[in-house]
Backbone as a ProteinNet text record, in pm:
[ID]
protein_1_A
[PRIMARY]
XXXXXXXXXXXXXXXXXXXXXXXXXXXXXXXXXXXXXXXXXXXXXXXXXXXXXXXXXXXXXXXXXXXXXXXXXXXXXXXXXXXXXXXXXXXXXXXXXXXXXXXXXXXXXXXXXXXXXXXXXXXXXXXXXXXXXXXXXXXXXXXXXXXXXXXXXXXXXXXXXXXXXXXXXXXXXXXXXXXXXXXXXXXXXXXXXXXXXXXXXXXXXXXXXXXXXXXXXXXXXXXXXXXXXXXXXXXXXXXXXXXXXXXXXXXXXXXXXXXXXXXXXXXXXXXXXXXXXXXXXXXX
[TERTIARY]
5403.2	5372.1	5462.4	5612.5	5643.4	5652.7	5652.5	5539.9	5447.3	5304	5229.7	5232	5331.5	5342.8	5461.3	5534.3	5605.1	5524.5	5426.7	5279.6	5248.9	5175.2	5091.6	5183	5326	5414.1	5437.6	5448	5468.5	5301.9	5203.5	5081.7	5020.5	5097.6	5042.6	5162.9	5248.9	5387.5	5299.8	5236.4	5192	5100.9	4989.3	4854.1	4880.7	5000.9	5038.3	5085.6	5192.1	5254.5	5082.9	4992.3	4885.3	4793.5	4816.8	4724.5	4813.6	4891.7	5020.4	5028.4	5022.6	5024.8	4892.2	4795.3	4661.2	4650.9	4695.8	4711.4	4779	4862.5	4964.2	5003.1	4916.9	4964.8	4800.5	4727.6	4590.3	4534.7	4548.8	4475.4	4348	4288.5	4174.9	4187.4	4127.4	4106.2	4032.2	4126.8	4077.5	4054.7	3944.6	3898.4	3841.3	3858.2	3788.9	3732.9	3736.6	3641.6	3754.6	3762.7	3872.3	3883.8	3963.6	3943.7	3942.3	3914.2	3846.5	3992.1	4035.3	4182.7	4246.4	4235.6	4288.5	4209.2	4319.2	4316.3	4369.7	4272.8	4266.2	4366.3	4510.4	4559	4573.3	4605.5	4645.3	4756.2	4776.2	4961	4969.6	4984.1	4978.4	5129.5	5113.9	5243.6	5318.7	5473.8	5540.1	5454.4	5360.3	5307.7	5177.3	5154	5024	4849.7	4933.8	4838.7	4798.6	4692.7	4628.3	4658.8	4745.3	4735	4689.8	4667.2	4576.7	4653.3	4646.2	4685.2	4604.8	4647.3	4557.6	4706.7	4643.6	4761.9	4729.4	4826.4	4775.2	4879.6	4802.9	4936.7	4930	5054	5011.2	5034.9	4971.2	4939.3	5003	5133.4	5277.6	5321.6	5313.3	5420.7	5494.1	5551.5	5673.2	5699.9	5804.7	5835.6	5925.7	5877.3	5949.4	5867.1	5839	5730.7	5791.4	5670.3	5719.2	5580.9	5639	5558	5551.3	5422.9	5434.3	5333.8	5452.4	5361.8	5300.1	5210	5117.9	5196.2	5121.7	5209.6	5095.4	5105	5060.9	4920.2	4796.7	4654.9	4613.3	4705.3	4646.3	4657.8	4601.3	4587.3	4633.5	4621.9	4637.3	4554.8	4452.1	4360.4	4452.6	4511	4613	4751	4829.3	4931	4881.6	4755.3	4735.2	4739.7	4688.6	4771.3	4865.2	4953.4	5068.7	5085.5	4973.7	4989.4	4997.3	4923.8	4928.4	5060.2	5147.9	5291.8	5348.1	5350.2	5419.3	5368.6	5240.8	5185.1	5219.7	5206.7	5200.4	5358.2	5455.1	5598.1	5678.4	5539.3	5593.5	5608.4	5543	5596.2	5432.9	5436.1	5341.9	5339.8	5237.7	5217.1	5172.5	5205.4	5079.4	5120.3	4974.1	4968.2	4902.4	5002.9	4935.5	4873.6	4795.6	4823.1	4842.6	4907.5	5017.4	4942.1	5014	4896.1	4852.9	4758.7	4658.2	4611.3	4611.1	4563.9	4463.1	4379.4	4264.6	4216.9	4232	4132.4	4239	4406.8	4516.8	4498.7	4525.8	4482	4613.6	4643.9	4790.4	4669.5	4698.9	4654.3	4754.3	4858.4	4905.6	4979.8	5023.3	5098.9	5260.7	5332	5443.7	5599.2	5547.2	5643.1	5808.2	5752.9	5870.5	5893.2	5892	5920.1	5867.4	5765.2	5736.9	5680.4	5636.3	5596.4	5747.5	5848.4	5940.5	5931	5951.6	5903.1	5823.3	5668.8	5577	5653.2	5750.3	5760.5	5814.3	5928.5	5993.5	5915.6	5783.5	5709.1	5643.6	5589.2	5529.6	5631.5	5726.2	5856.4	5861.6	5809.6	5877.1	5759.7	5614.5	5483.5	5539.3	5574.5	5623	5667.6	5739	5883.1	5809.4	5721.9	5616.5	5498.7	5468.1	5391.8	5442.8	5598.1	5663	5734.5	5755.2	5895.3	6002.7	6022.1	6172.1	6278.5	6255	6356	6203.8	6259.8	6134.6	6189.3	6109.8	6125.5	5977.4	6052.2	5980.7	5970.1	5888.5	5819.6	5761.6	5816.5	5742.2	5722.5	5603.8	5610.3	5562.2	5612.2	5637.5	5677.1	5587	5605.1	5634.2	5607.9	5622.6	5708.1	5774.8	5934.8	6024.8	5966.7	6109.4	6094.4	5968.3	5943.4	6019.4	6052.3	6107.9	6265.3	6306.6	6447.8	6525.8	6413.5	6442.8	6435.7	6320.5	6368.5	6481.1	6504.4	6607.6	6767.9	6747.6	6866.2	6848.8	6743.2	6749.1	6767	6682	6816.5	6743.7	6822.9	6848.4	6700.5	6618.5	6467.7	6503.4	6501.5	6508.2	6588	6587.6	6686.3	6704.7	6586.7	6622.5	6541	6498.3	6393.9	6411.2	6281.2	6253.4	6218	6223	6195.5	6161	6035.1	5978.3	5938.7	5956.8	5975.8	5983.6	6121	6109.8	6152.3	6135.1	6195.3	6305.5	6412.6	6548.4	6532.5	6503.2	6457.6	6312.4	6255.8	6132.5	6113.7	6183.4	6207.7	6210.8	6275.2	6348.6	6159.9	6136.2	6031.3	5913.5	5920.8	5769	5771.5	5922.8	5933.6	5906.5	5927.7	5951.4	5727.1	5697.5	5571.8	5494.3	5489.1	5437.1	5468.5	5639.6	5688	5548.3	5583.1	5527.8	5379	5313.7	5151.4	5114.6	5246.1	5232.9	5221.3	5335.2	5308.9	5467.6	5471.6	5581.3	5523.3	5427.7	5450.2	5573.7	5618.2	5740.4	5751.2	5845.8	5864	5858.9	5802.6	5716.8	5814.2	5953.9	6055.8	6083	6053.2	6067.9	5942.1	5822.5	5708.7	5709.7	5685	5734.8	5847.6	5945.5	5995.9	5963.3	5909.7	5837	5724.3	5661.9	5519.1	5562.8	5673	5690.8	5833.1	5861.1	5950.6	5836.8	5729.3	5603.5	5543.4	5576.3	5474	5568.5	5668.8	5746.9	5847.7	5795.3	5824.4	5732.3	5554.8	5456.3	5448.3	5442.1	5492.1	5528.7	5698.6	5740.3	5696.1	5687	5623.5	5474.3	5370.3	5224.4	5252.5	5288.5	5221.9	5369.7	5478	5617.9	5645.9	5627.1	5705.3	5801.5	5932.3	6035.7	6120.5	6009.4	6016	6177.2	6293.4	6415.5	6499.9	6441.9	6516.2	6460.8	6362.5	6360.7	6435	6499.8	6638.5	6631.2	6578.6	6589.5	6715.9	6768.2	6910.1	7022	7006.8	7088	7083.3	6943	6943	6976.6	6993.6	7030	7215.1	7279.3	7385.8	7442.7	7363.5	7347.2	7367	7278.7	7192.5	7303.1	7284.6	7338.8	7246.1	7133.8	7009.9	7015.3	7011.6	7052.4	6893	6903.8	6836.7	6800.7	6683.3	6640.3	6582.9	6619.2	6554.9	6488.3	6336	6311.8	6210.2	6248.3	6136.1	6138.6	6030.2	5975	6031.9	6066.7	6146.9	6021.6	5890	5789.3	5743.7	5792.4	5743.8	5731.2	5631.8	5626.2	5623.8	5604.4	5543.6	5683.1	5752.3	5890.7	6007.8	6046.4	6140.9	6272.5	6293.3	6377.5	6506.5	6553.5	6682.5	6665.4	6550	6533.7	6590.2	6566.7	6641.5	6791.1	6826.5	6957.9	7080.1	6958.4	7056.6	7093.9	6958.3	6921.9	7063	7102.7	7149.9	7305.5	7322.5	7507.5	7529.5	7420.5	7480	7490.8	7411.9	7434	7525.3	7626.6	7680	7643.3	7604.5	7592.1	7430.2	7358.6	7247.3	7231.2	7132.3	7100	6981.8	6973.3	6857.7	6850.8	6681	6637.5	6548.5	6569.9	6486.3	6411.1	6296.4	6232	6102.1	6164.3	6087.2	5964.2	5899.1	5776.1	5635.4	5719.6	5641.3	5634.8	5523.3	5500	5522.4	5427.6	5488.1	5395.9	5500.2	5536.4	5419.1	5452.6	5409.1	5456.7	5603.8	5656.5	5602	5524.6	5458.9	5366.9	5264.5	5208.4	5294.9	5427.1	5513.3	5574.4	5567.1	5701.6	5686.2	5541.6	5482.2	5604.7	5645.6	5704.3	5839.2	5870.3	6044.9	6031	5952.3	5904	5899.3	5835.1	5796.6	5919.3	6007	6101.5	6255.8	6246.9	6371.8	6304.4	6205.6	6212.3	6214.1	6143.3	6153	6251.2	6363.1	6524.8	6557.6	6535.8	6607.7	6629.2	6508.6	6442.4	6509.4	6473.1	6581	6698	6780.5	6886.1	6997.2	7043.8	7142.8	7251.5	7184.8	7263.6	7307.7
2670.3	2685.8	2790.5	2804.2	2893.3	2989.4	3049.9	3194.4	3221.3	3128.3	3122.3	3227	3067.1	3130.3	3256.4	3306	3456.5	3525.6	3574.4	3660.1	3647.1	3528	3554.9	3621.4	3645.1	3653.7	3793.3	3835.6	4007.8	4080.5	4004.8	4048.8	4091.8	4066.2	3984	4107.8	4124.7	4242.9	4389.7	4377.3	4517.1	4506.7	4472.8	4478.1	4484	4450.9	4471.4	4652.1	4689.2	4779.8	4875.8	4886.6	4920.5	5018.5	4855.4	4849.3	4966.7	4963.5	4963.7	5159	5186.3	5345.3	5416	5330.4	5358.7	5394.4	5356.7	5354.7	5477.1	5483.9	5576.9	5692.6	5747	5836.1	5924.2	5894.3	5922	5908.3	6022.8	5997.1	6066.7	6028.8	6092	6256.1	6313.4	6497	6534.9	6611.5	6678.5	6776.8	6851.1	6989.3	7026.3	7179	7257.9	7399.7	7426	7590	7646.9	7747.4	7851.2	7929.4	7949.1	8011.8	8213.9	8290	8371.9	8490.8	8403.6	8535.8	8539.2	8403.8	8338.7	8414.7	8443.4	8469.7	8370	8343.6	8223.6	8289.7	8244.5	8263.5	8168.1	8176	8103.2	8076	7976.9	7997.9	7887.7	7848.6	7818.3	7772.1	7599.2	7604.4	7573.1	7516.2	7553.9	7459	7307	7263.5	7286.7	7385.1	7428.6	7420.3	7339.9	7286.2	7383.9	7399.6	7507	7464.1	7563.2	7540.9	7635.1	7602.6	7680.2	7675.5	7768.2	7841.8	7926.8	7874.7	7989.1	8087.4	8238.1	8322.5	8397.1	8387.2	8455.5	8532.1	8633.7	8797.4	8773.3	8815.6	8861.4	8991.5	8959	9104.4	9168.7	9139.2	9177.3	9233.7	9355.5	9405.4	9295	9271.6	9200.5	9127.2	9129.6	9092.3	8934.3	8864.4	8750.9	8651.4	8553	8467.4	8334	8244	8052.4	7987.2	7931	7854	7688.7	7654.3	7491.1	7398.3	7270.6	7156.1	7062.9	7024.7	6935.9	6763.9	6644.4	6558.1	6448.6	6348.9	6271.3	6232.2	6274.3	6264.4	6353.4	6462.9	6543.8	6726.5	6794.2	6920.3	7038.3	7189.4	7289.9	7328.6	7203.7	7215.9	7187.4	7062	7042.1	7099.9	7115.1	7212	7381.7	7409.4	7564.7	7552.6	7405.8	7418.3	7446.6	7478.5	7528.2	7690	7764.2	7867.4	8015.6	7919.3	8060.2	7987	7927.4	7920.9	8044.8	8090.5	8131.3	8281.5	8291.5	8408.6	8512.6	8462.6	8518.5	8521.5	8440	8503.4	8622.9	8667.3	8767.7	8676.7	8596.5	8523.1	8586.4	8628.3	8580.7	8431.1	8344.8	8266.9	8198	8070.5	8033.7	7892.2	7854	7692.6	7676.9	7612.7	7535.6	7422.6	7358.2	7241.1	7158.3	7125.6	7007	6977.7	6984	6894.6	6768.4	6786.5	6611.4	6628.7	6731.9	6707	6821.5	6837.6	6952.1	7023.9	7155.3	7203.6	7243.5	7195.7	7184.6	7080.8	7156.5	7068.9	7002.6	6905.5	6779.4	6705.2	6626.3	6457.5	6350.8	6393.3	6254.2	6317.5	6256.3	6307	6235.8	6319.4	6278.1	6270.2	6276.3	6262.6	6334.6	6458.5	6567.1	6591.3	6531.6	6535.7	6652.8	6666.3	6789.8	6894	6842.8	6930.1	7021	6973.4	7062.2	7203.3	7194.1	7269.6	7380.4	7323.5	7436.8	7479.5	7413.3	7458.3	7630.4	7618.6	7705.2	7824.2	7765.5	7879.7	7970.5	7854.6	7972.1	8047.4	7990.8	8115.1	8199.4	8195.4	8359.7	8418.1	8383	8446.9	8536.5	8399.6	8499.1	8645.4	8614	8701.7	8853.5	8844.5	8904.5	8946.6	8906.4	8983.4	9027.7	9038.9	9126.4	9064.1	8910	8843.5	8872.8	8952.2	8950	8811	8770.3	8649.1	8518.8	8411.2	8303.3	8186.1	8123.5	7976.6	7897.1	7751.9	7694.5	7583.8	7533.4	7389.1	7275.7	7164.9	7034	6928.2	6888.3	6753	6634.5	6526	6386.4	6430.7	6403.4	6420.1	6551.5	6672.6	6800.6	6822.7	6742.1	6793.4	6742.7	6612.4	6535.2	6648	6695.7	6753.2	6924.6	7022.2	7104.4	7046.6	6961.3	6901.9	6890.3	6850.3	6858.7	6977	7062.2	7172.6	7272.3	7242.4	7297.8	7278.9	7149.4	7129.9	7194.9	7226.5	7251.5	7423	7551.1	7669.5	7705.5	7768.4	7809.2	7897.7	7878.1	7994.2	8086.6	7893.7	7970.3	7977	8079.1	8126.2	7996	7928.9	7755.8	7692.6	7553.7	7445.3	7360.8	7337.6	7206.8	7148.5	7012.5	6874.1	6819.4	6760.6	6633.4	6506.8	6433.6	6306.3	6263.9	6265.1	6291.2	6114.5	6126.1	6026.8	5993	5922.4	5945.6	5927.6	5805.7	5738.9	5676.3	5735.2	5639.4	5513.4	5453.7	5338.3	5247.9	5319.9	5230.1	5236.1	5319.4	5378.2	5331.3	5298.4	5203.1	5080.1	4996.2	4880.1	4833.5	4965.3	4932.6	4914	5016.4	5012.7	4927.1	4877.3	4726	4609.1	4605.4	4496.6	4486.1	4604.4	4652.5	4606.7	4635.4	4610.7	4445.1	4381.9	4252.1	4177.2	4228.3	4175.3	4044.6	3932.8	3881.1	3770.2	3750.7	3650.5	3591.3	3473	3400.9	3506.1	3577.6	3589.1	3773.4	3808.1	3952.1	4037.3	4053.7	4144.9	4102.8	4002.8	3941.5	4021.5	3999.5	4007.8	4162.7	4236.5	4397.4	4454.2	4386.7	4458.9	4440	4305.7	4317.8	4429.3	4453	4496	4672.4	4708	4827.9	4856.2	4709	4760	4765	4704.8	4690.2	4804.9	4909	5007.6	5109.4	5089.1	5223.9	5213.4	5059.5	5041.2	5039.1	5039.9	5149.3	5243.1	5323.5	5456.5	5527.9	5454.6	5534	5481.8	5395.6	5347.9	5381.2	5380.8	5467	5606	5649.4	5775.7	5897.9	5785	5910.2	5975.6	5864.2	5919.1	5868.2	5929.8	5802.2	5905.9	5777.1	5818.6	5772.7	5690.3	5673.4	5815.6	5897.9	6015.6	6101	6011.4	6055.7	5995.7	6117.9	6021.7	6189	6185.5	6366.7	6277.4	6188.9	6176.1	6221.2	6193.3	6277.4	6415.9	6443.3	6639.9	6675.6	6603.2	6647.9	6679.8	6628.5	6609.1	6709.1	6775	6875.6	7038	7038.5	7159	7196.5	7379.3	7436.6	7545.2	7525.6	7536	7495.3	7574.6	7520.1	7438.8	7267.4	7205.2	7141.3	7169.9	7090.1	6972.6	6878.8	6742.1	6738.7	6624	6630.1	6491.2	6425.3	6267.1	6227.7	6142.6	6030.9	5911.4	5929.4	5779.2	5655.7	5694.3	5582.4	5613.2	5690.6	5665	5557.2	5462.8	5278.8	5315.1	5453.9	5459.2	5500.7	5597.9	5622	5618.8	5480.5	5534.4	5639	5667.2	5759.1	5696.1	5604.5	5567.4	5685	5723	5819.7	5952.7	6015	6099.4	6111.5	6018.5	5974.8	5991.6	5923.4	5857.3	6038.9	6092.2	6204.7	6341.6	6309.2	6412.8	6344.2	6238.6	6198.8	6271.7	6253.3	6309.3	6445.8	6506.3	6682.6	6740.5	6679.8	6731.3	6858.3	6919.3	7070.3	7089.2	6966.1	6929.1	6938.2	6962.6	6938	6802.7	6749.8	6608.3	6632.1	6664.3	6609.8	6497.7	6366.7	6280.8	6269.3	6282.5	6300.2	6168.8	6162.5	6053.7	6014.8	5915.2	5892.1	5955	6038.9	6100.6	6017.6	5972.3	5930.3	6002.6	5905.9	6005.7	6143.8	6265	6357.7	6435	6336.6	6385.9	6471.6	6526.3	6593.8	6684.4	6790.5	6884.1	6852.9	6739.5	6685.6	6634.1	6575.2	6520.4	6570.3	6682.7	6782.5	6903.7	6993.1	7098.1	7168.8	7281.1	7332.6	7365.1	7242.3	7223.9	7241.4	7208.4	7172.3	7379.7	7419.9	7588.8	7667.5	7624.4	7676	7649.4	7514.6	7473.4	7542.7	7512.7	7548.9	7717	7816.7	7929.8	7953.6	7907	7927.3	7893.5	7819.6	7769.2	7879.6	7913.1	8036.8	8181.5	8172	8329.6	8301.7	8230.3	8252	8329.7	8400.5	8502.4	8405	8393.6	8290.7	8395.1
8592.6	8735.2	8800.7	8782.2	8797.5	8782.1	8636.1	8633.8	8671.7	8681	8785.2	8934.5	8980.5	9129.9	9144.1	9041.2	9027	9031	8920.6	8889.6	9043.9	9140.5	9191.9	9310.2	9369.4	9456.6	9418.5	9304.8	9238.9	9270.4	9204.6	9242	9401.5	9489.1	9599.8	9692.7	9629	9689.1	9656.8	9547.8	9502.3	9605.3	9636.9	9652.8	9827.2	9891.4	10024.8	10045.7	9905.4	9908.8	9883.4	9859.8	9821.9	9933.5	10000	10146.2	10242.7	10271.3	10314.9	10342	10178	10133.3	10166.5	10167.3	10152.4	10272.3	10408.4	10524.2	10600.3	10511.5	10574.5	10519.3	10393.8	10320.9	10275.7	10357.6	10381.5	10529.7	10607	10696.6	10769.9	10847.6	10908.3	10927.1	10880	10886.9	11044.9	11145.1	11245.3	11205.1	11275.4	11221.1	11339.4	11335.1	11508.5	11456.4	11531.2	11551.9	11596.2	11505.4	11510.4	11672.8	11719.8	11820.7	11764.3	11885.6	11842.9	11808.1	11911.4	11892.8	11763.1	11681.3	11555.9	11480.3	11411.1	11181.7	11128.3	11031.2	10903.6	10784.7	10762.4	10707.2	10564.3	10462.1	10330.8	10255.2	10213	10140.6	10029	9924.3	9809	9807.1	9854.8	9830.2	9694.2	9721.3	9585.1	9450.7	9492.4	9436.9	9356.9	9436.9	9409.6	9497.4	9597.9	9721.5	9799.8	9838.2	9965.5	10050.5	10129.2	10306.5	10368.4	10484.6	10588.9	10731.3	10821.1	10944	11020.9	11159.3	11251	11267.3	11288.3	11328.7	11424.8	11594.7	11700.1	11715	11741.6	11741.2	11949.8	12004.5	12139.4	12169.2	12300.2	12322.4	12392.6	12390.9	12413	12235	12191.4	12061.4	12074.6	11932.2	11895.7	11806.5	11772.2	11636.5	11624.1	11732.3	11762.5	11742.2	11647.5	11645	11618.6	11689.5	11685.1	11599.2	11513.8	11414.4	11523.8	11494.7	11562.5	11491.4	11447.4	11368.5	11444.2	11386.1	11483	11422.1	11513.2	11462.8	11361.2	11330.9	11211	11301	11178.9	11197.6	11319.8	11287.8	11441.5	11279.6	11383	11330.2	11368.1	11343.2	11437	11524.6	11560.7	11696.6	11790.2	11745.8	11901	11866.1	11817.1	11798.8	11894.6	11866	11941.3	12086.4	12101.2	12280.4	12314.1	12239.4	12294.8	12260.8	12146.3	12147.6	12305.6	12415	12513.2	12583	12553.1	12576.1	12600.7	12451.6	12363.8	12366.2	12372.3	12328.8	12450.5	12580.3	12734	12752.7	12660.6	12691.2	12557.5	12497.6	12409	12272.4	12172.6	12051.4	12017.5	11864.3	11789.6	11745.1	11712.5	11689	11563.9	11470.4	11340.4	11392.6	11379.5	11368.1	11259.6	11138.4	11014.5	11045.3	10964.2	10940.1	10818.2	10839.8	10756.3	10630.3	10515.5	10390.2	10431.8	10346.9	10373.5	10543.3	10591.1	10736.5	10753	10840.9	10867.7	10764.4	10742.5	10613.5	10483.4	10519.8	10397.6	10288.8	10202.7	10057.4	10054.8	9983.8	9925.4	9911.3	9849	9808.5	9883.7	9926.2	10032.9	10124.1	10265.7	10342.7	10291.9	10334.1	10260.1	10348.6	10503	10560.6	10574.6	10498.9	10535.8	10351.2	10272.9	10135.6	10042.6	10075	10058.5	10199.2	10248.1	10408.1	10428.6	10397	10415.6	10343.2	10217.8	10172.1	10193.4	10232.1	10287.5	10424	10504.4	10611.8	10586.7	10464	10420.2	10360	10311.1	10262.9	10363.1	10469.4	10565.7	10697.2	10661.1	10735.6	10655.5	10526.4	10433	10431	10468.5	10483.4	10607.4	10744.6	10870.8	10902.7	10744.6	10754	10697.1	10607.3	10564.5	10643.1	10741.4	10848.4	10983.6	10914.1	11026.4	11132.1	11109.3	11224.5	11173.1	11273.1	11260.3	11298.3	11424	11506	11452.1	11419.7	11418.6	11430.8	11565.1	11612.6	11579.4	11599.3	11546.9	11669.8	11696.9	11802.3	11702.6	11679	11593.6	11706.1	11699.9	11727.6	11693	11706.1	11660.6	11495	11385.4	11255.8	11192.6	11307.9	11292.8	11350.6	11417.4	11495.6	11339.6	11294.2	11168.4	11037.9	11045	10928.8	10944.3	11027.9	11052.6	11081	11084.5	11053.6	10946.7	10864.8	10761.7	10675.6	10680.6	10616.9	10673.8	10816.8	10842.9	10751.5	10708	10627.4	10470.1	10434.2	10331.5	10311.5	10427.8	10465.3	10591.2	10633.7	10795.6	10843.8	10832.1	10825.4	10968.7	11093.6	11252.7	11320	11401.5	11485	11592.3	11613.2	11712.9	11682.2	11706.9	11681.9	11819.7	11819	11944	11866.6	11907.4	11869.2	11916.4	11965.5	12040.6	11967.2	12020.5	11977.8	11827	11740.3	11590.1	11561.1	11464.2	11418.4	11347	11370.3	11274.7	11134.9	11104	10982.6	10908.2	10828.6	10788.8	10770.1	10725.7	10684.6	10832.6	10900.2	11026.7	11133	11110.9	11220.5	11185.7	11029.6	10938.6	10996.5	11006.5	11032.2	11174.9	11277	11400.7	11438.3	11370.5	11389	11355	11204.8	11191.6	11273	11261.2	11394.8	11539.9	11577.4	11715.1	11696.2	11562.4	11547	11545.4	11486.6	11465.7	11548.4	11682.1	11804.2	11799.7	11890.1	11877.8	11787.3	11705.9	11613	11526.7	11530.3	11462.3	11344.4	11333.6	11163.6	11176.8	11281.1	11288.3	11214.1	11185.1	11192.4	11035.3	10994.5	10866.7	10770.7	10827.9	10745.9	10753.1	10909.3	10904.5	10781.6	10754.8	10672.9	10541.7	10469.1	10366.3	10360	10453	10426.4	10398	10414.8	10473.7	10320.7	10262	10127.9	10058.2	10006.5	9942.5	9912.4	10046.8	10049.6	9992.1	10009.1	9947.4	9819.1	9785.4	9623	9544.3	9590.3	9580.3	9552.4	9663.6	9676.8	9558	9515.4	9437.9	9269.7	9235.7	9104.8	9110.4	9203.1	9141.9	9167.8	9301.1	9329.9	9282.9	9245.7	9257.9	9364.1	9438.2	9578.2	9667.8	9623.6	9710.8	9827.9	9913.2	10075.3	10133.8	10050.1	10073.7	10090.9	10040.8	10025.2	10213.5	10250.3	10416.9	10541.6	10575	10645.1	10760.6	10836.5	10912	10982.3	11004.9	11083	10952.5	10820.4	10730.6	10753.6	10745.5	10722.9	10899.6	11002.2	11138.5	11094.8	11028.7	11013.3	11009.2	10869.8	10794.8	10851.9	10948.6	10964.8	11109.5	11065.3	11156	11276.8	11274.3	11283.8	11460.7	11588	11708.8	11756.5	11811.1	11788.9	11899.9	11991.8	12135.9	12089.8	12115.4	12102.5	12241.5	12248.2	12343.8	12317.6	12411.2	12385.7	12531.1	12538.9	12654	12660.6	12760	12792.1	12789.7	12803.1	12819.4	12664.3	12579	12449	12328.7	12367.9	12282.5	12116.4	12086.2	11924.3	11864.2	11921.4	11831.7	11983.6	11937.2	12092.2	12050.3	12236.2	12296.9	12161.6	12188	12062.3	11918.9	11870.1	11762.4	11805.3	11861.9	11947.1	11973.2	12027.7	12082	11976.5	11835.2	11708.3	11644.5	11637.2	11615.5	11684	11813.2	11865.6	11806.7	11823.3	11805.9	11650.2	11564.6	11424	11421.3	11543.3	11558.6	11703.4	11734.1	11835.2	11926.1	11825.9	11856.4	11954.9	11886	11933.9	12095.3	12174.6	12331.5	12340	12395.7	12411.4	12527.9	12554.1	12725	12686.5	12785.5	12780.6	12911.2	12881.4	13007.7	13046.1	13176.8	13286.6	13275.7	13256.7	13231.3	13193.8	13037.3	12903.2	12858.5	12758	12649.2	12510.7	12441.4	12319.5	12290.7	12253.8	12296.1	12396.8	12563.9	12661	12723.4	12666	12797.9	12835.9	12810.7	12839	12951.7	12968.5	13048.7	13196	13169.5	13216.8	13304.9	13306.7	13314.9	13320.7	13323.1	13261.2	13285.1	13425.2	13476	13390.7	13362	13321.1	13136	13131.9	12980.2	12916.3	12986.3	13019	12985.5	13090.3	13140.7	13003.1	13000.1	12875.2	12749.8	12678.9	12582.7	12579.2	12653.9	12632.2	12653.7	12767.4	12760.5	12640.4	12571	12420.1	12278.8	12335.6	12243.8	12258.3	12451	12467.1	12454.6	12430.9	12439.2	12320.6	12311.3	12218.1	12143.8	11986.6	11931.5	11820.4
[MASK]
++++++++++++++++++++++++++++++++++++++++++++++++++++++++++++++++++++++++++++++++++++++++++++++++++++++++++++++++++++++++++++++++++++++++++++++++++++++++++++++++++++++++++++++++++++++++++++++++++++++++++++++++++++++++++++++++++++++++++++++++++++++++++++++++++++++++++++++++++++++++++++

């Protein structure tokens, strides 16, 4: 009976860790209509995966361009909202999107593990169609994921960050917690469901998401770094941020007044405009 009920308690851990990955390492594909100003660019990353990018030149000369990630189950449809930012203050522009997301090939999203990586590849495409200075804008999963390759070498001259997350692990748990609701136990069962998935993870698919820690690679990186989150943000709170800036001193954090998650732009347009292109001009 007790092997039994071991088998059925091991059986029963996998098949959560299953559900779990299946969920979160696969998600829904946004896709749009190119806008017209956009070129369809290509890049083969170090794995062998197709990615894809819109690329907007402005119509200001210049050799100053900002790359921007979109955040988890979103694409470079909504990431290009922010391209006439950028474009009308003199930046060329590329919005990828992310493997496993819009028309980029991966087989799983991977939460910075490899996305870093490509981040690094399409700064050296950048660098190859003529940027000279190159910033970068991420948000939510595209702010943690340019954090991290920041630690791995210096591509940009600055990075914004909106609403990132410090830790995976910490941010899986907070989200199941949060989905579970206050049921007896919620913080108990959240963290099973969320070791399950990433002792999964790494025994089927070879992927160990422990090695995602962007509050390690914040540590790291000398890379000058705007943090920026919503104080009304329920999905990754303002504390990610916070934890985020103490390990980078060097770091700036605006937390701004009743944004959500990563609303500030909506929130704040004006100021939002104004900080980050200061972030950018500024002579580092």
């Amino acid at each position: 009976m007790i092997l039994i009920a071991t088998g059925v308690l091991i059986a029963s851990f996998i098949a959560v860790g299953g559900i779990f990955c299946a969920a979160t390492l696969h998600v829904p594909r946004r896709t749009g209509t190119k806008p017209e100003a956009a070129a369809i660019v290509n890049l083969s990353a170090t794995d062998g995966a197709q990615l894809s990018a819109w690329w907007f030149r402005s119509p200001i000369p210049t050799h100053r361009c900002v790359l921007i990630l979109h955040g988890i189950a979103d694409s470079r449809v909504g990431s290009a909202g922010f391209a006439p930012l950028f474009l009308t203050a003199g930046y060329n522009v590329l919005t990828p999107d992310s493997r496993g997301h819009g028309t980029s090939g991966g087989e799983y999203v991977t939460y910075g593990l490899l996305e870093k990586h490509d981040v690094i590849a399409w700064a050296e495409w950048m660098k190859r169609a003529g940027c000279v200075r190159t910033f970068a804008l991420g948000e939510s999963l595209g702010a943690t994921i340019l954090i991290q390759a920041a630690a791995i070498r210096p591509e940009f001259s600055a990075i914004v960050a909106e609403c990132p997350f410090a830790d995976l692990r910490d941010i899986a748990r907070y989200r199941v917690e949060h989905s579970i609701g206050s049921a007896p136990g919620a913080a108990v069962i959240a963290a099973l469901v969320v070791e399950s998935g990433f002792a999964y993870a790494r025994w089927i698919d070879g992927l160990d998401f422990g090695e995602v820690s962007p509050v390690e690679a914040m540590a790291r990186i000398r890379t000058p770094v705007l943090l920026i989150h919503g104080l009304s943000d329920s999905q990754t709170p303002p504390s990610h941020s916070q934890r985020l800036a103490r390990a980078n001193p060097a770091s700036v954090l605006w937390l701004v007044p009743n944004a959500g998650h990563t609303g500030a732009a909506a929130a704040a347009p004006q100021q939002f405009r104004t900080r980050v292109l200061d972030w950018f001009a500024q002579e580092r």
